[in-house]
C-alpha positions in Angstrom: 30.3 1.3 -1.4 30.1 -0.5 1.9 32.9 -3.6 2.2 34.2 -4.9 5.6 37.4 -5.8 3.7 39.3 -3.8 0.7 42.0 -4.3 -1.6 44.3 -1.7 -3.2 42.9 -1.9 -6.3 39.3 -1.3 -5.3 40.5 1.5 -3.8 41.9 3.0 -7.0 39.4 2.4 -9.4 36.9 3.7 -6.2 38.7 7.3 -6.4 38.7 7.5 -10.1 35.5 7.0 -10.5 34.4 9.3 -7.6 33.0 6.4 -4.8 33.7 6.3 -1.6 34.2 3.5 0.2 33.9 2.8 4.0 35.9 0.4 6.0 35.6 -1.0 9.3 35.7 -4.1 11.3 32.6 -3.4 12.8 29.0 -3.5 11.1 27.9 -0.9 13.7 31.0 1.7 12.6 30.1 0.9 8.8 26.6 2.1 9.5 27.7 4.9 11.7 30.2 6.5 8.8 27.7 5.7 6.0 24.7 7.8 8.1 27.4 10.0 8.8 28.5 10.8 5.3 24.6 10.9 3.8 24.0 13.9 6.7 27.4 15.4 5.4 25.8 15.1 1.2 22.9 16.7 2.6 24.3 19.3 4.3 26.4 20.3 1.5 23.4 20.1 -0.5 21.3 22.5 1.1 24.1 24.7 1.4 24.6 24.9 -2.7 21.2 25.5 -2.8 19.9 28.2 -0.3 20.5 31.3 -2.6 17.4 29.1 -4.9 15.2 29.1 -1.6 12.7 31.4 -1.0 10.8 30.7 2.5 7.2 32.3 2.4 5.8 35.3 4.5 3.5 37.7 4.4 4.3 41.3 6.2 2.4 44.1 7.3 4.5 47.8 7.3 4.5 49.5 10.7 3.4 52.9 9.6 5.3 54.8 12.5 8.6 52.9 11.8 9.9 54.2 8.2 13.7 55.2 8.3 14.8 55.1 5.1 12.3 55.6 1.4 14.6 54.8 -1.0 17.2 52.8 -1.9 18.3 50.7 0.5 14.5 50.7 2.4 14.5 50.4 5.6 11.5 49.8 7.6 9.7 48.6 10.3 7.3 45.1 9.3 5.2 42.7 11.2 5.6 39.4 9.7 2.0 38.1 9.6 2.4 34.6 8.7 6.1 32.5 7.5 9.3 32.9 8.0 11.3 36.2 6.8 14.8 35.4 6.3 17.7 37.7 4.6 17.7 37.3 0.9 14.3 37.1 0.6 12.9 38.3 -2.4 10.3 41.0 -1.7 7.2 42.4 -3.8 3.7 44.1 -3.6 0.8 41.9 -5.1 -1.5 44.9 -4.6 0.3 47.0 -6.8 1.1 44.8 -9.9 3.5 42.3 -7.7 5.6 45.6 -7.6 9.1 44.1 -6.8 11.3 46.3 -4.5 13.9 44.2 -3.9 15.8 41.6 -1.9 15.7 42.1 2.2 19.7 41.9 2.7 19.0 42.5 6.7 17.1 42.4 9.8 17.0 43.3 13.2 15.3 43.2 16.7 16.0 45.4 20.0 18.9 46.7 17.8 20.4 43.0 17.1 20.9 41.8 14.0 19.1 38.4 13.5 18.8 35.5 11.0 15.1 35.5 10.6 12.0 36.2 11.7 8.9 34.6 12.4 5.1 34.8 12.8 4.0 38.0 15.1 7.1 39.0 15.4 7.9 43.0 14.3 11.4 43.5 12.6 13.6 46.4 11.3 14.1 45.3 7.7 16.9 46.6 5.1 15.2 46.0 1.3 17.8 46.7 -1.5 17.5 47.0 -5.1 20.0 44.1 -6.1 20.7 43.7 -9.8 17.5 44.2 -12.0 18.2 47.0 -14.0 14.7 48.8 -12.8 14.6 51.9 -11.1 14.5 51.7 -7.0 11.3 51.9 -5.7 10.0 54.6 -3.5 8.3 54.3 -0.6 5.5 56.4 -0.4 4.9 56.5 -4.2 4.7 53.0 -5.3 3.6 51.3 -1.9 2.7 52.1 1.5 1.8 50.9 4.9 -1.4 50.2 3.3 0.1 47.0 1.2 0.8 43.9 2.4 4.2 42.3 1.4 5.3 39.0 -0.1 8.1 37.1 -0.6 8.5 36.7 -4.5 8.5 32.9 -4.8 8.7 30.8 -8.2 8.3 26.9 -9.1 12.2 26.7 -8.8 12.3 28.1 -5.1 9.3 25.7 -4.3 11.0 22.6 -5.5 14.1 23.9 -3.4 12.2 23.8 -0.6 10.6 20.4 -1.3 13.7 19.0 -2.1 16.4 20.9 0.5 14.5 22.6 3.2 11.1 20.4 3.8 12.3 19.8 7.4 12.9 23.6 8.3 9.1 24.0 6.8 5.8 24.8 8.7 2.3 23.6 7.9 1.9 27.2 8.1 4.3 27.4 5.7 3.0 25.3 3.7 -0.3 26.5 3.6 1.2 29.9 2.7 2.8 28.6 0.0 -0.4 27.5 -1.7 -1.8 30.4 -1.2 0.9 32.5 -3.1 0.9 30.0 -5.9 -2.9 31.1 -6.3 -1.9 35.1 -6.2 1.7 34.5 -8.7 -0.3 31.9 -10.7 2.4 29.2 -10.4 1.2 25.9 -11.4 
């Protein structure tokens, strides 16, 4: 609620029933702590829901930068199109959307970095988090032949329609419809 003037009372019933209420004897400081508290709601927000979001990218495997085959993988990748970020869900449409795991790292010139992004090459760390299946193998079931993909679902597009459209490409965008083709997400 927005009030120039408040009593006690409003103030009370305002807290039990979980409104907030901004005071001022300005209009322009009214508006400035109302804008002020939506970016605050939308911060918090987005931050409840990144673990949901799942930026597209497509990566190639640098065939002369394989250091580790199993369990975590760690690997060399050029990230062809999108945005590579850590948590990313990874998987191999070329073999039966072979999921290896979730990329928990990555790094550049020996630095670890947020994310990476078109034509860039990376050091990525891929671990096997929580699904029960054996870790995958690289070498046995992919190589630097396959391409890789970020595993998305309807639930991580409508996070990023909803949370993240303004840290989305038209690249990404595009990629996105693409990989709803090759998953077969409606």
């Amino acid at each position: 609620a927005v009030v120039s003037t408040q009593s006690t009372g409003a103030q009370e019933t305002a807290d039990s029933l979980g409104v907030r209420i901004f005071t001022a004897d300005i209009i322009y400081h009214l508006f400035d702590q109302f804008m002020g508290y939506k970016e605050e709601l939308k911060a918090r927000r987005k931050e409840e829901n990144k673990h949901s979001a799942v930026f597209p990218c497509r990566l190639r495997i640098l065939p002369t930068c394989i250091f580790n085959t199993r369990d975590p993988i760690v690997i060399g990748v050029t990230v062809i199109n999108g945005v590579l970020r850590a948590g990313t869900p990874l998987c191999v449409p070329s073999k039966e959307f072979c999921y290896l795991g979730v990329c928990t790292s990555l790094e550049m010139n020996n630095k670890q970095i947020e994310s990476a992004h078109t034509g860039q090459d990376v050091c990525i760390k891929i671990e096997n988090l929580g699904t029960g299946d054996a870790p995958k193998l690289y070498g046995r079931h992919f190589d630097e032949n396959d391409v890789l993909v970020s595993r998305i679902t309807r639930d991580s597009i409508d996070t990023l329609k909803e949370y993240f459209r303004d840290e989305m490409s038209k690249e990404g965008w595009k990629l996105i419809v693409e990989l709803k083709k090759i998953f077969e997400i409606l």
